[in-house]
Every structure is written in structure tokens, then in C-alpha cells.
N, C-alpha and C positions, 0 to 999 in steps of 0.2 A: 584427565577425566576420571569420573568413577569408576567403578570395574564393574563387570556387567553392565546391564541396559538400567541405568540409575535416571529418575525422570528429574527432568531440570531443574526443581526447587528442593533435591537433595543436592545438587554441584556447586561448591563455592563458596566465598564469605561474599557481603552485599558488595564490598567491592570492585570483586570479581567478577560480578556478574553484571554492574557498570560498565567495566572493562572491555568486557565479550561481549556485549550487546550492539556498546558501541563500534565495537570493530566492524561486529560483524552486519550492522546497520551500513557502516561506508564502501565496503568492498561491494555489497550486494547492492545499491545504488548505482555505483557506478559501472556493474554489471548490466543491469538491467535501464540504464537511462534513455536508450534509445527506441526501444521497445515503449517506453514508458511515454515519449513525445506519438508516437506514431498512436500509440492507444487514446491520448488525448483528442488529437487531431480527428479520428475516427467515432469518437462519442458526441463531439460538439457540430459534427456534420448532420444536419435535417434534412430528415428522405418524406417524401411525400408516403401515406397510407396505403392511398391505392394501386400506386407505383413503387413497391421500396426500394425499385434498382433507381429511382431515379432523383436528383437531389434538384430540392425548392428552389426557386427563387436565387439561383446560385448568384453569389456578390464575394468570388473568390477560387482560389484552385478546388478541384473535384478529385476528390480521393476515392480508389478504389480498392476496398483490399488491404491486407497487411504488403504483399510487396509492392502494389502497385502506389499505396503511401511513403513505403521505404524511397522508391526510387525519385518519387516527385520530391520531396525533400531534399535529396543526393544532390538531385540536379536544379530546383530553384536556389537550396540554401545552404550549399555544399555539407561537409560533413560535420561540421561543427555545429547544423542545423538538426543535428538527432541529440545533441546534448545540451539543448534551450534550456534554460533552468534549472541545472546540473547542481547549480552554488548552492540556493536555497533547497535544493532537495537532499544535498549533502547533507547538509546544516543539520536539516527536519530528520533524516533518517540516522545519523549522530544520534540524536536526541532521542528519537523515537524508540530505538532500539534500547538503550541507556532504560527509559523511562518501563517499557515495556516488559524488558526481562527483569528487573527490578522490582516492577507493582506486579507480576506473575509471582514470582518466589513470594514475597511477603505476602499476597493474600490466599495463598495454598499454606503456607503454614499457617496464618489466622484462624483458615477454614479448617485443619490439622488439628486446632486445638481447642476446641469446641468441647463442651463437656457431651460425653456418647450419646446423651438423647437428640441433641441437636447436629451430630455428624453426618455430613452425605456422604453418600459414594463417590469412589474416586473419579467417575467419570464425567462428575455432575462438580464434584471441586474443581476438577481441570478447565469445562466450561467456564465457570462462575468465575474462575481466577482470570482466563484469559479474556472473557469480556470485560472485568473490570480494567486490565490492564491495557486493554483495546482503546479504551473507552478514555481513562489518566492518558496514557500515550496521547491519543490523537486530537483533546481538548489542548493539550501542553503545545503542543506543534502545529497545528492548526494556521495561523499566521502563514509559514512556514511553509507550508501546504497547498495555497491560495498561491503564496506565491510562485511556485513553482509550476502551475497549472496554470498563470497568466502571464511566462514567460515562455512557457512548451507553446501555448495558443499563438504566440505571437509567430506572424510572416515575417516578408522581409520589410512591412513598415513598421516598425520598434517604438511600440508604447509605451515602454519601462528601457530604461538605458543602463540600469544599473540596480543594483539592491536596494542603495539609498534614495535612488530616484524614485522608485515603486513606491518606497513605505511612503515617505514624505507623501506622492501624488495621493496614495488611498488615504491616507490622513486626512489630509486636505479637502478633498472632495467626496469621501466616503465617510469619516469622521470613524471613530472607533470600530463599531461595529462592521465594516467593510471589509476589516482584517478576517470576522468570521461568518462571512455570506457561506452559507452552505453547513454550517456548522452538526446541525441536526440531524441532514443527511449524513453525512458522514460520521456519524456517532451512530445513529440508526442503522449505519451500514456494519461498521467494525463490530460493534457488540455483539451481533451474533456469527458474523465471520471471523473474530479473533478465539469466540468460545466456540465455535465448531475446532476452528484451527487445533487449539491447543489440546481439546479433547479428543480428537481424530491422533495427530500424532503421536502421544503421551501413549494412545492404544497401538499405534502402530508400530512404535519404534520396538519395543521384543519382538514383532513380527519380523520385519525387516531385518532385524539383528539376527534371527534363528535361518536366515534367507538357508537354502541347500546352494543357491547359487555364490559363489564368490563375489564378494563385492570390493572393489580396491579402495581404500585409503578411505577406511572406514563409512564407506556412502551409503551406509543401511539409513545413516540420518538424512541423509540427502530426497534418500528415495522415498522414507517416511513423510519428509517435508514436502514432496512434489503429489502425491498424493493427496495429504491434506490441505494442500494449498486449493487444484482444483475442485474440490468436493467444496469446501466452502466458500471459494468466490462463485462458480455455479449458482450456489445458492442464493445470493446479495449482488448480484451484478447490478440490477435494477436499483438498487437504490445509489452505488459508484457513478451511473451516470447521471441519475438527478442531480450531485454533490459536483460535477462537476460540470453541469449545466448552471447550476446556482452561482459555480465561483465565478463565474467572468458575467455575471451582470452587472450593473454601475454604468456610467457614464463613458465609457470606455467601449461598451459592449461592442458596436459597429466595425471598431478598427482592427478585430482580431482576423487572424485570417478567416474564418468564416465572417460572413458580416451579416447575416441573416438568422444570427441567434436571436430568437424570441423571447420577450420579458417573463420571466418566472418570479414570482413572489414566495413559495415556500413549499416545502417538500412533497404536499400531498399533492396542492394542483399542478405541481412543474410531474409526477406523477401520473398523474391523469389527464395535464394537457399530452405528453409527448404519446401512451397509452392509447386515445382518439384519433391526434393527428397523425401517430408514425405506428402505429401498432406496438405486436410484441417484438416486433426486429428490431425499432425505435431503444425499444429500453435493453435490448444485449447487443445495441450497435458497439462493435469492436470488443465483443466477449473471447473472439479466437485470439487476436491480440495480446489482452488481457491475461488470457491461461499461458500463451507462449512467453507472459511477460512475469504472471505469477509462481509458477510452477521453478523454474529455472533462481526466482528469486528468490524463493524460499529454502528450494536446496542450498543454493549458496549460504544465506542468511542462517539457518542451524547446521549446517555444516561447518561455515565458521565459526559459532559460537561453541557449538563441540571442540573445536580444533584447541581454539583459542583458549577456552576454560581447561583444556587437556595440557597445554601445554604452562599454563599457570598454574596451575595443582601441582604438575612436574615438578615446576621451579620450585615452589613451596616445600613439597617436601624433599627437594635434593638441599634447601639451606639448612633444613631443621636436621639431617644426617651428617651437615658437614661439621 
């Protein structure tokens, strides 16, 4: 890695940063995947307004709670049931990761090299790079994404059997556009949560690095990350659950283990239906979740990609001395 607290589109050649993205997209996935089924599970569950402890029209298991989901899982769908859609989310966070550290570095230098009347501030290019890169990421993988959200939803009666069985079914019966029910939301969501992200950290990480406290094995990045992670999912939660109220509509919608997910047609009314009917708990149902699932994933996720890019710089220049 660089010396000093060097901000991430000074680290690396484009390859490199391919490289680290990806890794560190797959380690932090399958970190965080059961956390990540149980945050699902908790968004697509409908609580009545006037009662929010109490769930609709239930046609399914009653989740309460991040352990009290952990454990109904443990024990309907033993433990292989916290890592439902592990494959396609590998896949996606591969990718995404790849995709995302990549269009970060190239549009901080773009924005870098602006002639002076047109330069922002660096804290306003960190933004603007990161939602761009939010934004390419999560259009790229998106498919990806859907799918992984209607294999987390699934009980133990299995709508999808396999990867190739999903695509082919949404095909078939959803025709193209199926692959990106939700799409909106979740672009609407990431833009301003990847450019909070990336400008929060980029600030934080000298901080973190100057810590008085000792931190082992370099976790100033970690810590920067766990920070920034919360500060900006906080902020966008509300639109995370629209996106993923939107993906599992279709013809399928009944059989998920909730079966009383209601028809949403698009971002603002699914919105301002769940806003009416479920309130504001409605729209941060399983935001603690969430944080215990974002927070941890993000240290990981720049953590590794520190590590990683640290460790490929190394190599680079230990060949050019030999």
C-alpha cells in the first residue's frame, strides 16, 4: 500500500485495483451472508400501522427481531438456511467490487483533471466519484442482485432450484425486464449512499490513521469503514427496502416465505404505500440488522482491499529490485 494515509485512487494500476476489489467483494460476502438472508427476511415482513409489533394477515413464519430470525432459520432451515443465495451474491459482489473500485479511481482522476475553473473540492470529487461508481456497479449487477434477494426470500418451498432455473423461470415469465424489477430503487438508493460512503471515509481515514489508540493490523481502515458504512446506510435505508419490496414481485410473489407481500408498481408508490400502511418503522423494518450487517461488511470490504492492494504493490516492487 502507499505510505501514509494515501486515498484510494492514488493506490495501484487499473489492474490492481480489479484485483482488490474483487477479492475483497468475495471475502466480505461471505462474511456477511447470513446477516444479509436474515436483513431480507425482516424487510419483506408487513406489520400493520396501528400495531407495528404486530404482523398482517400472516401466510408464513413470524419473525421477530435479528435473533429471534436468526434462530427461526437455525431451526426451520438448518444452517445452510442463513447462506440462501450465497452463489449469485458471490457472483454480484465479485463483480461489484471489481466494477466499483475501478469506476471510483477513473472518475476521481477525470474529476482531477478538470482545467482549475471547473475543479471541486475533494470532498465533493469523492462524492461524485463514489455515486458514480455506486451507480455503474449496481446497474452492472443488478440481475445478480434480484437474484439473490429471491433465493434469501425463499422458505422451505423452493421456487428457484438452481441459478439456471431462476434465469430461464424470470425469462420466461417476467421477459427481460424482470431481471430489473427494482432497478430505480436501488440506483436511487446507492447514489447517494456510495457518495456519502466514499466521502465520509476518504475524510476519515487520516483520522483513524492518526488514532492515539493502537489499532492491530492496520484496522484504522476498518474503523474508517465501519463508520462510514453506518452514517450512510442511516441515511438511504428507506429506499433499500422499497428495492427490495420491488424485487420479489412477479408471478411468484405468494410463494416466498412471506406470502402476503403486497403488489408494488414503482418506487414512489411502493414508498408511500408501505409510509400509510406500516409507517416509519415500515420503511427502517430491519435497519439494526442492516447496520450489524453493513458496518462489519465494510470494514472487511476496505480492509481487504488495503490488505490486498498492500500486498500487490509489495510484490511489484520486490520484482522491479530483483
Amino acid at each position: 500500500m502507499s505510505e501514509g494515509v494515501a486515498q484510494l485512487k492514488d493506490e495501484g494500476s487499473q489492474r490492481q485495483v480489479v484485483v482488490a476489489g474483487a477479492v475483497a467483494g468475495l471475502v466480505s460476502r461471505f462474511v456477511i451472508a447470513p446477516l444479509d438472508v436474515i436483513k431480507i427476511r425482516l424487510q419483506l415482513q408487513i406489520h400493520s400501522l396501528s400495531d407495528p409489533f404486530s404482523v398482517r394477515n400472516v401466510q408464513g413464519p413470524i419473525y421477530k427481531g435479528t435473533l429471534g430470525t436468526l434462530k427461526h432459520i437455525l431451526r426451520e432451515e438448518g444452517l445452510t438456511g442463513l447462506w440462501k443465495g450465497n452463489i449469485p451474491a458471490e457472483l454480484m459482489y465479485l463483480m461489484y467490487g471489481s466494477a466499483q473500485f475501478s469506476a471510483y479511481t477513473y472518475m476521481s482522476h477525470w474529476l482531477e483533471a478538470m482545467p482549475p475553473p471547473y475543479q471541486l473540492p475533494s470532498s465533493v470529487t469523492n462524492f461524485v466519484s463514489g455515486a458514480t461508481a455506486g451507480a455503474a456497479a449496481t446497474t452492472a449487477t443488478y440481475p445478480l442482485d434480484l437474484l439473490r434477494t429471491r433465493f434469501a426470500a425463499q422458505g422451505t418451498d423452493r421456487i428457484y432450484t438452481s441459478i439456471v432455473a431462476s434465469v430461464k423461470h424470470i425469462a420466461e415469465h417476467e421477459g427481460p425486464t424482470g431481471f430489473f424489477r427494482g432497478l430505480g430503487a436501488g440506483v436511487s438508493q446507492i447514489v447517494p449512499y456510495m457518495g456519502l460512503f466514499f466521502a465520509s471515509y476518504e475524510s476519515l481515514k487520516p483520522i483513524t490513521a492518526a488514532s492515539p489508540i493502537p489499532l492491530p493490523l492496520g484496522s484504522s481502515d476498518a474503523v474508517a469503514g465501519v463508520i462510514a458504512s453506518v452514517l450512510s446506510k442511516t441515511a438511504v435505508y428507506p429506499l433499500d427496502t422499497t428495492r427490495k419490496r420491488l424485487q420479489v414481485q412477479g408471478p411468484m410473489r405468494e410463494r416466498y416465505v412471506h406470502r402476503n407481500i403486497p403488489t408494488y408498481t414503482g418506487v414512489v408508490s411502493t414508498l408511500a404505500h408501505i409510509g400509510k400502511n406500516e409507517g416509519r418503522r415500515g420503511l427502517y423494518r430491519g435497519l439494526t440488522v442492516s447496520l450489524l450487517k453493513a458496518a462489519p461488511a465494510s470494514a472487511v470490504t476496505m480492509w481487504t482491499y488495503e490488505r490486498t492492494m498492500g500486498l500487490m504493490l509489495a510484490l511489484d516492487e520486490k520484482h522491479k529490485n530483483d
